[in-house]
C-alpha positions as YAML, in Angstrom:
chain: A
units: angstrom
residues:
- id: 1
  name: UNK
  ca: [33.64, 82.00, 43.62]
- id: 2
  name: UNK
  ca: [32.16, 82.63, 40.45]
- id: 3
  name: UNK
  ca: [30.02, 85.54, 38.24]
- id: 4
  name: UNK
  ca: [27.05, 84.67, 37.08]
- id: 5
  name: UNK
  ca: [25.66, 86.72, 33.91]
- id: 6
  name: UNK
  ca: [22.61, 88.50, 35.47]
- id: 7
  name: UNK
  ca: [20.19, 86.62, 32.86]
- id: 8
  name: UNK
  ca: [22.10, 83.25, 33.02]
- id: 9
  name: UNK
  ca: [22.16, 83.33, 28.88]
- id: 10
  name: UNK
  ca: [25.48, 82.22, 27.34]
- id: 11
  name: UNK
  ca: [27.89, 84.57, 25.62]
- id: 12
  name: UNK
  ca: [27.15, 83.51, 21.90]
- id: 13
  name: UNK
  ca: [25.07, 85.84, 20.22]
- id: 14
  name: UNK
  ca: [21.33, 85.25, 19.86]
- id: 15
  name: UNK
  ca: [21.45, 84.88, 16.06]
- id: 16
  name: UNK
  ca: [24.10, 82.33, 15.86]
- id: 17
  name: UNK
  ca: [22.41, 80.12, 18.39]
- id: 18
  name: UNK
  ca: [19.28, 80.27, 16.75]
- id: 19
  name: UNK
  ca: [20.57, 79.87, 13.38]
- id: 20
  name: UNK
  ca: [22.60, 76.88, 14.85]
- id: 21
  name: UNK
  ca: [19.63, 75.29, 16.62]
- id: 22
  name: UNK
  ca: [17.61, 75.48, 12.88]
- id: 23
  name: UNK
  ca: [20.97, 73.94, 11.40]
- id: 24
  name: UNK
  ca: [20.69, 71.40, 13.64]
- id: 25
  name: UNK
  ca: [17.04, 70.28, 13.61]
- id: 26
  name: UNK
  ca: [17.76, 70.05, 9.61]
- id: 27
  name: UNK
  ca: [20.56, 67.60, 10.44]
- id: 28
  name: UNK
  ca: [18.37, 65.40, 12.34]
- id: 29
  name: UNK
  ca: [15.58, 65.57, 9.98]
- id: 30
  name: UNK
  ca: [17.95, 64.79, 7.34]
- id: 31
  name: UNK
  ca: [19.77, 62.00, 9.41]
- id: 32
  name: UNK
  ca: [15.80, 60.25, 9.83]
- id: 33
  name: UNK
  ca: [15.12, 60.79, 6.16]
- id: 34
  name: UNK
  ca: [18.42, 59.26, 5.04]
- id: 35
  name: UNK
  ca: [18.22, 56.34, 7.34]
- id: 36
  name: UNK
  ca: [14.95, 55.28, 6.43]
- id: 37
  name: UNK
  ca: [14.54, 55.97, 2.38]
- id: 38
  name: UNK
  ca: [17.76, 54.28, 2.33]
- id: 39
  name: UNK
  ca: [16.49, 51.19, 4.22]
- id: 40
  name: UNK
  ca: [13.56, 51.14, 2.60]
- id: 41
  name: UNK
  ca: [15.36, 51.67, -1.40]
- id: 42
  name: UNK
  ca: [18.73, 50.18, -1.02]
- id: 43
  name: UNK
  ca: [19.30, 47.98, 1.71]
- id: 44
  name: UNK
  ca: [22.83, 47.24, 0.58]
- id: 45
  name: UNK
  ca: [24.34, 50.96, 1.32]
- id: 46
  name: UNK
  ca: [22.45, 50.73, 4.98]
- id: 47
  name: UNK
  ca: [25.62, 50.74, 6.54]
- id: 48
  name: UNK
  ca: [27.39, 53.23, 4.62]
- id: 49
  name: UNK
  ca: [24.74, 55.58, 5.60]
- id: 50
  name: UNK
  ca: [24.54, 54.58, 8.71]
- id: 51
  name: UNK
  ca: [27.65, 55.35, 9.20]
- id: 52
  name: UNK
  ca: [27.75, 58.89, 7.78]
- id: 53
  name: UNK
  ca: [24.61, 59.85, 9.31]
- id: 54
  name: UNK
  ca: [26.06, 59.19, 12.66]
- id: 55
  name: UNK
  ca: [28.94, 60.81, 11.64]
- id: 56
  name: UNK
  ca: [27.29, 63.99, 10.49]
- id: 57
  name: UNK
  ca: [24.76, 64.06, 13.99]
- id: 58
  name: UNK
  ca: [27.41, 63.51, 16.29]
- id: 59
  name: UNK
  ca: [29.54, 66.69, 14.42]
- id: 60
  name: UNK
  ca: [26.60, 68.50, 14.72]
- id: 61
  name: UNK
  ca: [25.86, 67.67, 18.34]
- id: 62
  name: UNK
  ca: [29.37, 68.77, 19.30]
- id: 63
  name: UNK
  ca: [29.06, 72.12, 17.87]
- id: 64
  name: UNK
  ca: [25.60, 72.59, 19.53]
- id: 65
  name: UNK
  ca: [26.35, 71.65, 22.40]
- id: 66
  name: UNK
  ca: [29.43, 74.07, 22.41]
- id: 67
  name: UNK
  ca: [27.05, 76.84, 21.82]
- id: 68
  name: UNK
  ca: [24.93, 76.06, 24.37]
- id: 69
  name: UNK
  ca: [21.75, 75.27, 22.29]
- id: 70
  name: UNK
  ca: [20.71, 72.48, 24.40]
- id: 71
  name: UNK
  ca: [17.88, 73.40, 26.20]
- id: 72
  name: UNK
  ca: [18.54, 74.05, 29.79]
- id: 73
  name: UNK
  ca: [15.50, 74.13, 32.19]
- id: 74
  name: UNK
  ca: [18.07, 75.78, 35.25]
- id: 75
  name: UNK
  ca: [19.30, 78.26, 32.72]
- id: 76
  name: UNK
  ca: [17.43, 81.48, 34.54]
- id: 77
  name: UNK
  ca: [17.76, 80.07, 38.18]
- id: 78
  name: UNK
  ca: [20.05, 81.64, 40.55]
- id: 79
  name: UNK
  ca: [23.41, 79.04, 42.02]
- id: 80
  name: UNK
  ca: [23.25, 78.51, 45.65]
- id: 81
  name: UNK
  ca: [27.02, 77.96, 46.21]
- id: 82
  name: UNK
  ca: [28.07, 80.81, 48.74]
- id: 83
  name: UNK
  ca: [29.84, 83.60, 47.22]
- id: 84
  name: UNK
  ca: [28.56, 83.50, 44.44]
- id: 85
  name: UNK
  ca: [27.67, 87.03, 42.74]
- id: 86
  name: UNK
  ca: [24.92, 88.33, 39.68]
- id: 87
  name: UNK
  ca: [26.74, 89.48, 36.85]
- id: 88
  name: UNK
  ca: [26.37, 93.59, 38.31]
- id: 89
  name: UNK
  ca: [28.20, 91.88, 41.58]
- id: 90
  name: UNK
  ca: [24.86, 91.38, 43.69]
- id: 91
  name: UNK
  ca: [25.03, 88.58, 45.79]
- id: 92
  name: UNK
  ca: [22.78, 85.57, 45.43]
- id: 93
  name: UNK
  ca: [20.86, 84.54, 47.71]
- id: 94
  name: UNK
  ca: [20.72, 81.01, 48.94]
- id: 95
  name: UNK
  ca: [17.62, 78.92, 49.27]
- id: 96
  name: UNK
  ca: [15.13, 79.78, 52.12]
- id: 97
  name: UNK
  ca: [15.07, 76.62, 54.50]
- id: 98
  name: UNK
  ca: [12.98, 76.24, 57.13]
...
């Protein structure tokens, strides 16, 4: 059995995740920029950024993803499992079938 939080939102604050999911589009738009001018102005450190680039997004995907900035499209629905409860202790309801 398990609680679900009545909104379904994780338990990081609001501000952290969105200052976290602007920190991370940066990254990314960093990581393109870096890849490219650097392919395009000195093809002999391609792999060196490359590599740090990948480095850098992957970090920065792991800490995202521990936040739980991904974007979730079942993050509001109820589970369906039986027993499981709202955050206040209110059952949810399973799917209607039939």
């Amino acid at each position: 059995m398990s609680t679900i939080p009545p909104d379904g939102a994780p338990a990081i604050p609001p501000k952290v995740r969105t200052v976290a999911y602007f920190v991370g589009l940066g990254v990314g738009a960093v990581t393109i920029l870096a890849t490219g001018v650097t392919a395009a102005v000195a093809p002999s450190a391609v792999g060196t950024v490359l590599a740090l680039c990948g480095a850098l997004s992957g970090a920065a995907s792991l800490v995202l993803g521990g936040l739980g900035v991904a974007f979730r499209p079942t993050a509001g629905l109820p589970s369906t499992r039986p027993g499981d409860t709202w955050g206040d202790g209110t059952p949810v309801a399973g799917p209607v079938i039939g």
